[in-house]
C-alpha angles and dihedrals in degrees: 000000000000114000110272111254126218120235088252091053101044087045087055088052098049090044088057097038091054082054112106094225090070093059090048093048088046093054096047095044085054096041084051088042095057092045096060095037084049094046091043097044075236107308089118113035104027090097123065114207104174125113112339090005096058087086089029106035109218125228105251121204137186108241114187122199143169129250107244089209102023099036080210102137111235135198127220135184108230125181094226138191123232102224106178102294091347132083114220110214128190130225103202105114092199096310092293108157100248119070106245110266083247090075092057096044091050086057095053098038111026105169114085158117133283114196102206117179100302107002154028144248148209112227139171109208128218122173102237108259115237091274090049101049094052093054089045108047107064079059092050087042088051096050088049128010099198086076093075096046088056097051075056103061100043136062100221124085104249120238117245095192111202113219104209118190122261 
């Protein structure tokens, strides 16, 4: 489990996370992110070291999905969990207050592709159901940490998002 955090320090963290600069380091680290692990089929960009994975290095994937509003097809780089012959993604975004756009797109469009290192698959999204993310998250806590630490800092409950096979 992640380190328990004070309410001054939990009140420092939602006050940088609430910051515009975090959204917009957030984006540039992922668009960075999905240029190497393109470049590299994976080889480069399908871990993710940074905070509790620096020690326990976490699985990255490429997920694509389309604007609701836009149509454009974006790509973004997601930690994921392997659950039998489904993957388990997370839409925390650092515990900002607002769920990723992903989230929102999935639900709209559903049907999709994941890039993992070497090679690609055909998905359809669902966000987990209650029953589904309790069982779930202490997984996803247990892959990453941080996870936890970030369900701490925001308000809102965060979406564990279920990729069947298709």
């Amino acid at each position: 489990m992640a380190k328990e955090m004070s309410a001054e320090e939990l009140e420092k963290r939602k006050k940088a996370l609430a910051s515009p600069a975090t959204a917009k380091i957030i984006k540039f680290g992922a668009k960075a992110q999905v240029k190497v692990f393109r470049l590299t089929n994976g080889r480069i960009g399908s871990k993710w070291r940074i905070g509790a994975g620096f020690k326990k290095p976490v699985p990255t994937l490429l997920l694509d999905h389309v604007g609701r509003k836009s149509g454009t097809t974006f790509t973004t780089p997601l930690l994921y969990l392997v659950d039998e012959d489904r993957l388990v993604i997370v839409g925390s975004q650092g515990g900002l207050p607002k769920d990723p756009q992903w989230v929102a797109n999935l639900r709209a469009t559903p049907d999709t592709t994941v890039h993992l290192r070497g090679g690609r698959r055909q998905v359809r999204a669902r966000v987990a159901d209650a029953v589904e993310r309790a069982e779930l998250w202490p997984r996803l806590v247990e892959l990453y940490a941080d996870f936890d630490t970030y369900q701490a800092t925001t308000d809102r409950v965060i979406p564990v998002v279920i990729l069947d096979p298709r």
